[in-house]
C-alpha positions as CSV (number, residue, x, y, z in Angstrom):
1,X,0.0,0.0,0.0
2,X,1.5,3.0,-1.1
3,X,0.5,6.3,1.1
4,X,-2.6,7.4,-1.5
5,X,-4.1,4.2,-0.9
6,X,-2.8,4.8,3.1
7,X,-4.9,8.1,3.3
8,X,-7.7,6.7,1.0
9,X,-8.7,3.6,3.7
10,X,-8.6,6.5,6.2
11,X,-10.9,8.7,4.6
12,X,-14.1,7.0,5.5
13,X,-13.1,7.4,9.1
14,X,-13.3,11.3,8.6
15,X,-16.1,11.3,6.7
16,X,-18.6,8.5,8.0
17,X,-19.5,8.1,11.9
18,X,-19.9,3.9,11.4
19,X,-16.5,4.0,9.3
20,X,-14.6,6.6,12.2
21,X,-16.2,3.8,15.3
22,X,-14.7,0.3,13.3
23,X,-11.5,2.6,12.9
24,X,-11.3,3.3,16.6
25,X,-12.0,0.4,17.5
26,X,-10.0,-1.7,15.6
27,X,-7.6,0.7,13.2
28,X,-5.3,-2.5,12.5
29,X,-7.8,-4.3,10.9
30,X,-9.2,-1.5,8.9
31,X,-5.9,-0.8,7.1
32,X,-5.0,-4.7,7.2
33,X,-8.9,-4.7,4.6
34,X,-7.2,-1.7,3.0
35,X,-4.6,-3.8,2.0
36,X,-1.7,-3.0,4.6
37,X,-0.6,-6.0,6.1
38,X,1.5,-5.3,9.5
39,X,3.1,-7.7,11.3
40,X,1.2,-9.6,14.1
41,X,3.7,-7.7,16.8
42,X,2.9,-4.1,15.3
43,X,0.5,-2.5,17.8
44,X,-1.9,0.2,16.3
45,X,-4.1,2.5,18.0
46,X,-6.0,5.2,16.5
47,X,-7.7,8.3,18.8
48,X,-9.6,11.6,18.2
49,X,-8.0,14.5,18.2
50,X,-7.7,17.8,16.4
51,X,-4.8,16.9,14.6
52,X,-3.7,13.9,12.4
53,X,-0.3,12.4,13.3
54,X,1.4,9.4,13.2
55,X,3.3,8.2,16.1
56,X,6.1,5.5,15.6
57,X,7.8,3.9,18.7
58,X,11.1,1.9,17.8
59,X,12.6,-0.7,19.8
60,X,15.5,0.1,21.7
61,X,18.8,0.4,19.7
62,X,21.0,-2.9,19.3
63,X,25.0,-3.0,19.3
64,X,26.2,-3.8,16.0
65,X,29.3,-5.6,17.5
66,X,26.9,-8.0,19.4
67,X,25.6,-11.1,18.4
68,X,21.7,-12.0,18.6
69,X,20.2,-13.8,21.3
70,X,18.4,-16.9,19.7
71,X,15.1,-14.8,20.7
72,X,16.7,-12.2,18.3
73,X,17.4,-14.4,15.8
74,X,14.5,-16.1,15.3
75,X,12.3,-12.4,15.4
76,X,14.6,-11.5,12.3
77,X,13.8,-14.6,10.4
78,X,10.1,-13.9,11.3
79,X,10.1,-16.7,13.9
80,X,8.7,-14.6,16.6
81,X,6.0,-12.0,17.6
82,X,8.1,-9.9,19.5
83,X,10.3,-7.1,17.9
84,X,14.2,-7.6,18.1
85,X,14.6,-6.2,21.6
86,X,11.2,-6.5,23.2
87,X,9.0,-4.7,24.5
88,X,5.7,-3.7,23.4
């Protein structure tokens, strides 16, 4: 999904009250029938407000020079639900 078809799946939510209540209450699954397919450890949330942003949180920053936990390894080769470094 390119960000024109990003913006058009949220463009009901502005415009039509059932459309804004599926997006709050379940944005991830909204964009997922747009055609964005996140991961199953991505975490979206979607609130009012009177402006639009977009807010992304990054896991904490690895060492290069260290090697990957098996945990690690196994996020990277899609093995895991977690992000590389945990958290939520």
């Amino acid at each position: 999904m390119d960000a024109q078809g990003f913006l058009a799946a949220l463009t009901p939510a502005v415009t039509d009250a059932d459309a804004r209540e599926r997006f709050l209450a379940d944005p991830k699954a909204v964009l997922a029938a747009a055609g964005l397919d996140l991961p199953e450890s991505f975490k979206v949330t979607a609130r009012e407000g009177d402006a639009a942003e977009i807010t992304i949180t990054l896991p904490a920053l690895l060492d290069p020079d260290t090697d990957l936990s098996e945990e690690q390894l196994a996020a990277v080769g899609g093995g895991s639900e977690r992000w590389i470094g945990g958290g939520t």
